[in-house]
C-alpha positions in Angstrom: 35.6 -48.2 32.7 35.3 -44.4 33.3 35.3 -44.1 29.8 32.4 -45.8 29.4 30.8 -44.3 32.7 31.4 -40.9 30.7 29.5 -41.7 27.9 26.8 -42.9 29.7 26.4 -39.8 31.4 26.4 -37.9 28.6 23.8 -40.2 27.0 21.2 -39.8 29.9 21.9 -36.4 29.5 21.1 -35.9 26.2 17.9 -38.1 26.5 16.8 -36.3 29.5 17.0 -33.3 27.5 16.5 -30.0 28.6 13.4 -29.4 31.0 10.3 -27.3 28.9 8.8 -24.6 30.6 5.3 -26.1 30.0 6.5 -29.2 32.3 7.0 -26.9 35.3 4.3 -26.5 38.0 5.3 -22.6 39.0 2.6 -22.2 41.3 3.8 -20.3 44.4 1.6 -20.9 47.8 2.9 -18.1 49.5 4.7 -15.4 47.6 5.5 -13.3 50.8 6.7 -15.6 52.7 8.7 -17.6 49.5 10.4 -14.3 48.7 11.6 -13.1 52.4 13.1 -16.4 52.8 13.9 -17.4 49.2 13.8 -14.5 47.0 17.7 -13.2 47.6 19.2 -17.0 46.6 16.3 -16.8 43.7 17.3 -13.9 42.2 21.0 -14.5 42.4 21.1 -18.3 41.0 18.5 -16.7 38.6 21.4 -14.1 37.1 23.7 -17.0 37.5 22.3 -19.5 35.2 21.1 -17.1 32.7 25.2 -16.2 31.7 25.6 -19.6 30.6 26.1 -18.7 27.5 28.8 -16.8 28.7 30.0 -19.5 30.7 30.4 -22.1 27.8 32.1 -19.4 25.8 34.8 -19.0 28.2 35.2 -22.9 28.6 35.3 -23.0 24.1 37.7 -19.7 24.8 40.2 -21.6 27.1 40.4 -25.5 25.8 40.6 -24.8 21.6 42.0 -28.7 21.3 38.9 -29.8 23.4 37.8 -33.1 22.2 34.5 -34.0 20.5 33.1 -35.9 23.7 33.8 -32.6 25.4 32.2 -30.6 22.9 29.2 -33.2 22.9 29.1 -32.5 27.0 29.5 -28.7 26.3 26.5 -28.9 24.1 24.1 -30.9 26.3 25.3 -28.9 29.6 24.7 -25.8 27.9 21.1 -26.6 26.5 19.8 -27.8 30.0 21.4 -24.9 32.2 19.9 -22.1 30.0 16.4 -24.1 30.7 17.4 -23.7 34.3 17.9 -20.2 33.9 14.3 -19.5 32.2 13.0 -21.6 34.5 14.0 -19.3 37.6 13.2 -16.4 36.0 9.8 -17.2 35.6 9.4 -18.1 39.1 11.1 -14.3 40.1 9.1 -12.5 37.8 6.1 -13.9 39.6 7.3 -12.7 42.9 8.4 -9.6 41.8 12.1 -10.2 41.8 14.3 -8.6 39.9 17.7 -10.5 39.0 20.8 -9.2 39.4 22.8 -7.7 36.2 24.4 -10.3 34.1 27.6 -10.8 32.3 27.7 -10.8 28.8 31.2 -10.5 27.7 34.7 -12.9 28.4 37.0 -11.5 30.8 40.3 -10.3 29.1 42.4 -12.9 31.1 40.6 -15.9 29.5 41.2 -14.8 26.0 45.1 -14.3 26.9 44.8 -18.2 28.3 42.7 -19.3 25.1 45.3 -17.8 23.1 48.2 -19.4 25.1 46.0 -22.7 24.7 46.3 -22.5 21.4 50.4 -22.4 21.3 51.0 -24.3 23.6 49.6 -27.7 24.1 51.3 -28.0 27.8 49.3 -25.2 28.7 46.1 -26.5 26.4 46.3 -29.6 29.3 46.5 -27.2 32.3 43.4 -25.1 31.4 40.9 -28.4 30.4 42.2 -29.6 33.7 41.4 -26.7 35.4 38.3 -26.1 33.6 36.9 -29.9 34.8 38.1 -28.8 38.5 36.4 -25.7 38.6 33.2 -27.9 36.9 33.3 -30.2 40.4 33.6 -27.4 42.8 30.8 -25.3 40.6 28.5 -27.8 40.7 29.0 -29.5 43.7 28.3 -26.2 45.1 25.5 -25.8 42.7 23.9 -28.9 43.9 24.4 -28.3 47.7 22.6 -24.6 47.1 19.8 -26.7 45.1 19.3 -29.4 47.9 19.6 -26.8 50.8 16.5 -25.0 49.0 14.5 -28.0 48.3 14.7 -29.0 51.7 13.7 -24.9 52.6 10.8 -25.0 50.5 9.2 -28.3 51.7 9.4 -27.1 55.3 7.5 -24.4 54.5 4.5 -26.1 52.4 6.3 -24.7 49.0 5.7 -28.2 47.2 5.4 -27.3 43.6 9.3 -25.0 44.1 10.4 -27.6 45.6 9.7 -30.1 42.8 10.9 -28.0 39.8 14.4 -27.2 41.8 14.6 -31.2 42.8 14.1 -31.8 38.9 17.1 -29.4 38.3 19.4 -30.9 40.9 19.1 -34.2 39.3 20.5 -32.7 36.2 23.1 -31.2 37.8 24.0 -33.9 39.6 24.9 -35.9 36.4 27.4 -32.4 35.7 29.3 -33.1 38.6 29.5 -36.6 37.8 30.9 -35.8 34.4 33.3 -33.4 35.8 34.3 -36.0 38.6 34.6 -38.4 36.1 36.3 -37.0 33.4 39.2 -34.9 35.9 39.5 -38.4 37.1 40.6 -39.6 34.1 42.4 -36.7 32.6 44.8 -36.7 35.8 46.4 -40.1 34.9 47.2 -38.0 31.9 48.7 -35.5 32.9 52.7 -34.7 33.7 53.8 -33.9 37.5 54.4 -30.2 36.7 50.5 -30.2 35.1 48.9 -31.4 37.7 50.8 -29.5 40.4 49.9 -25.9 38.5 46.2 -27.1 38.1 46.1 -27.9 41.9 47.6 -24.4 42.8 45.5 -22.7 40.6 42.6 -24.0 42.1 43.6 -23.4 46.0 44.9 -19.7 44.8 42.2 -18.7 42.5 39.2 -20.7 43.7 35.8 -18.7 43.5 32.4 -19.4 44.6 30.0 -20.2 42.0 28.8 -16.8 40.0 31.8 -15.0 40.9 34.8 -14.1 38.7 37.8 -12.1 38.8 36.2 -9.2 36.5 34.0 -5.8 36.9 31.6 -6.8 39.0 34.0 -8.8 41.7 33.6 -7.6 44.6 29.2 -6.6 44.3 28.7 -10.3 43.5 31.3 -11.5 46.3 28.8 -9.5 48.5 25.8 -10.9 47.3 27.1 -14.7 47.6 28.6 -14.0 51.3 24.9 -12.8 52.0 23.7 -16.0 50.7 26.2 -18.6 52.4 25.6 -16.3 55.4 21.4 -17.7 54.9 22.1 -21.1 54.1 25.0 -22.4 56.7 23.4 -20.5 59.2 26.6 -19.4 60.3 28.3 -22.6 60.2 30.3 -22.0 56.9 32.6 -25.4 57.6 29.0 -27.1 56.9 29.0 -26.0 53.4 32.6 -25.4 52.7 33.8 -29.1 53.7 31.8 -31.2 51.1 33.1 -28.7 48.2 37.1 -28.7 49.5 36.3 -32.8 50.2 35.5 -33.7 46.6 38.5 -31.8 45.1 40.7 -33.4 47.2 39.4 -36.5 46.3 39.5 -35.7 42.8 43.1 -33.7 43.0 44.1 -37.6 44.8 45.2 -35.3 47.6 44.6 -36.8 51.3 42.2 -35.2 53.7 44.1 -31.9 54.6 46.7 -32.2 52.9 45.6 -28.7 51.2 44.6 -25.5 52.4 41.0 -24.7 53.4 40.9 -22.8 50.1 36.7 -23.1 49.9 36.3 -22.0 53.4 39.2 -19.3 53.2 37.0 -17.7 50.0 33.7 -17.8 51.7 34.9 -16.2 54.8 36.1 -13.5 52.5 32.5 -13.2 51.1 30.8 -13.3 54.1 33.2 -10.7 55.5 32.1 -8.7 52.6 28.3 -8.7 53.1 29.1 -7.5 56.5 31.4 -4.8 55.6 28.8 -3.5 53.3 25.4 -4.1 55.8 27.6 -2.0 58.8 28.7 0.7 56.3 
């Protein structure tokens, strides 16, 4: 059944298609007002949908023995998150906004686990495993950011924002589902010793979304603790819970029966954002 369920997904993907800059409404009511509450998060998911290219080469780096449906999921994913990239940067170069530097190149550590993928097909497992967990905690975070701002925007009369952002969520809502789905799967697959390293990889080495273990580490932890600072209001459990909830669930882990490994890294990030401000 989730076979099937993946396929479909991939189908309505394809047939949604990426979303064309002529289909977007980017008027802005109030530019001020838009950028002083919106422009930071703007700017930042702007930067972080624009490496997908990056992204998808990391993903092709690490799982060489991918299969063709993933390929086919690769391709679609790829095509409609660059759209979401141009999309946002049209809307910050009309307020002004300039997005944060970019990553164009694949962290030495992911070509030493491609190459490793490549010998050994134990490890090949691990990484796609990994890969798909990292997709549900990336885009469940993804969506939550979208939502959040959606719901931000329509308070404040922004209709037209709100619309185009709502249109992207619903795409990336069927990329979670793929990733949901397809981990699913995959972990009846997997050997006890697989699924156990993919589990403590994940609640050892989880990031946020748009942060990696590379050059720019520690400005962009900075600039996503000042974000999550602006959107949970100080309540980080609010957004942290949903995220560590659906790996969990998707791990087949109870409720607690791991370590608060998304609220542990956005502390961190926060904590960094205040570092800087008081220095």
């Amino acid at each position: 059944m989730s076979q099937q369920q993946i396929r479909n997904i991939i189908e309505m993907s394809r047939e949604d298609g990426p979303i064309t800059i002529g289909s977007v409404d980017l008027t802005v009511c109030n530019p001020a007002v838009v950028t002083e509450v919106f422009g930071h998060g703007l700017a930042f998911s702007g930067a972080v949908e624009s490496e997908v290219a990056t992204t998808a080469a990391v993903v092709r780096t690490i799982t060489p023995h991918r299969s063709e449906q993933d390929e086919e999921f690769i391709n679609v994913w790829e095509e409609q998150e660059i759209m979401h990239g141009r999309i946002i940067e049209e809307y910050a170069q009309q307020l002004g906004l300039q997005l944060f530097p970019q990553r164009t190149s694949l962290p030495v550590s992911m070509k030493l686990a491609g190459l490793l993928a490549r010998v050994s097909p134990g490890f090949h497992d691990v990484a796609q495993y990994y890969y798909r967990l990292m997709g549900v905690t990336g885009e469940k975070e993804t969506l939550g950011f979208y939502k959040n701002s959606v719901r931000t925007l329509e308070a404040i009369g922004e209709h037209p924002l709100a619309a185009s952002l709502n249109r992207i969520a619903k795409q990336e809502g069927r990329h979670l589902a793929y990733y949901v789905l397809s981990s699913k799967e995959q972990r009846t697959q997997l050997r006890p010793w697989q699924h156990h390293a993919a589990r403590t990889l994940l609640e050892h080495a989880f990031l946020p979304v748009g942060i990696r273990f590379d050059r720019m580490y520690q400005e962009r932890q900075r600039h996503v603790g000042r974000w999550l600072l602006h959107l949970s209001g100080g309540d980080l459990r609010a957004l942290a819970n949903p995220v560590q909830a659906l790996a969990e669930q998707v791990l087949g882990a109870t409720a607690g029966e791991m370590s608060p490994f998304v609220l542990r890294r956005y502390q961190k990030s926060v904590n960094a954002y205040l570092a800087a401000e008081a220095a």
